[in-house]
SEGU-794476 format. One record per residue (C-alpha): y, x negated, z negated. Coordinates in steps of 0.5 Angstrom, whole numbers, plus 500, padded with zeros to 3 digits. Each point is the difference from the previous one (the first is absolute). Example, Ala and Ser with C-alpha at 12.3 -4.5 7.8 and 13.67 -1.06 7.14 Angstrom:
R     Y     X     Z
R   491   475   484
R   507   498   502
# end
This chain:
R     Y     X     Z
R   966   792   859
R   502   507   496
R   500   501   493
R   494   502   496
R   500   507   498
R   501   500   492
R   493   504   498
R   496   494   503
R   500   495   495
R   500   492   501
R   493   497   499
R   498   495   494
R   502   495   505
R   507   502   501
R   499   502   507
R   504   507   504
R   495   505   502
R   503   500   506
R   498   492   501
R   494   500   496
R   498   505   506
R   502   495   506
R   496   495   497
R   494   504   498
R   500   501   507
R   501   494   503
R   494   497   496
R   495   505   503
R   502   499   506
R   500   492   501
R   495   500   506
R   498   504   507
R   496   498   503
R   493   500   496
R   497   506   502
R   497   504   493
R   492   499   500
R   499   507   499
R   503   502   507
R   495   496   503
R   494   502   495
R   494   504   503
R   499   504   493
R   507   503   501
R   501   500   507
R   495   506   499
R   505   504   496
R   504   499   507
R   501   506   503
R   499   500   508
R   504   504   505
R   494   505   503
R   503   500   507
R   504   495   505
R   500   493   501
R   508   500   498
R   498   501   493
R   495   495   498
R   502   495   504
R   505   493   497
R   506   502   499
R   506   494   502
R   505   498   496
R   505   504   504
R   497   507   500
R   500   498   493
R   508   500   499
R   502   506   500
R   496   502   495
R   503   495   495
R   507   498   502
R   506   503   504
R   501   499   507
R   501   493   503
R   503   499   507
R   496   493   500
R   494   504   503
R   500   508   503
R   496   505   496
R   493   501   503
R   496   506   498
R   493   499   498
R   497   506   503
R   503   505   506
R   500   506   498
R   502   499   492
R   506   504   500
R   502   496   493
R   501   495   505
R   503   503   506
R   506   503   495
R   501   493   497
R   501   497   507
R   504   505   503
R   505   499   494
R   499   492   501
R   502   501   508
R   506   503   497
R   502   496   494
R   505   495   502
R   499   494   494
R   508   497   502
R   504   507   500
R   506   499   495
R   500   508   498
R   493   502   502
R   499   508   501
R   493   500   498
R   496   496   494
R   496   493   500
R   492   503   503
R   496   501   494
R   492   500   503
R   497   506   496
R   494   497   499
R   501   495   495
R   496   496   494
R   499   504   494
R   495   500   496
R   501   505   494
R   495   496   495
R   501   494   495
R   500   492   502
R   494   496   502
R   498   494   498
R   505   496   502
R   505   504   497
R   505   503   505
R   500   507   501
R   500   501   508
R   506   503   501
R   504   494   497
R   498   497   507
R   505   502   503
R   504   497   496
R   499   493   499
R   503   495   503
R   502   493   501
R   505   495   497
R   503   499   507
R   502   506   503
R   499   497   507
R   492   500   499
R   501   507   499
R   496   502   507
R   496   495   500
R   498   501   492
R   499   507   502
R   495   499   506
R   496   495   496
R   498   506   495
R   499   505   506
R   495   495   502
R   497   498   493
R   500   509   500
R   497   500   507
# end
């Protein structure tokens, strides 16, 4: 772990910053597979805006279509655009058909989807601010894809 700035200072418990920030969040992030009450709440799901026109877009997303919105490509599954004439898509796919993950010296950057989670508001009532989503991640790096699939199944 890299060194605490100087200008943050040590808690009344003794702890880094850095550190009491990992543990703050790994507290907040104990459990997926619950799925917040509100999300399924009829007095909330009215606030819920509705797409005017096409199936596509009202319709339940898989995990899959979920992925590239939150996490980098993975070669355990191809990028399967969600609507066919979304342009956003069709980009990220050309870049991905192109990207080759094992090249030592690469000629183009890892493909980043141009949509991606971002709220630009405060942290909800679980505490987490959606972007750090992205981010979290389990104790064992071999979990890794099927953690993250687990949260774009919770999301979907």
């Amino acid at each position: 772990m890299c060194a605490d700035p100087p200008l943050i200072p040590v808690g009344p418990d003794g702890v880094l910053p850095l550190s009491r920030f990992g543990l703050a969040c790994k507290r907040l992030v104990t459990r997926i597979d619950a799925c917040p009450s509100a999300a399924t709440s009829q007095q909330w799901l009215g606030h819920v805006f509705n797409a005017p026109c096409g199936v596509e877009l009202i319709r339940e997303f898989t995990a899959r279509e979920i992925y590239p919105f939150l996490f980098p490509p993975t070669t355990r599954h191809p990028f399967e655009p969600f609507h066919p004439q979304c342009r956003i898509c069709q980009q990220y796919d050309s870049e991905i058909r192109q990207w080759v993950p094992v090249d030592p010296f690469p000629s183009m950057p890892v493909p980043q989807h141009r949509g991606s989670l971002h709220t630009s508001r405060g942290a909800g009532l679980d505490g987490i601010v959606a972007e750090l989503i992205r981010w979290f991640r389990p104790e064992d790096f071999r979990d890794g894809y099927d953690y993250r699939m687990a949260v774009c199944s919770l999301i979907s």
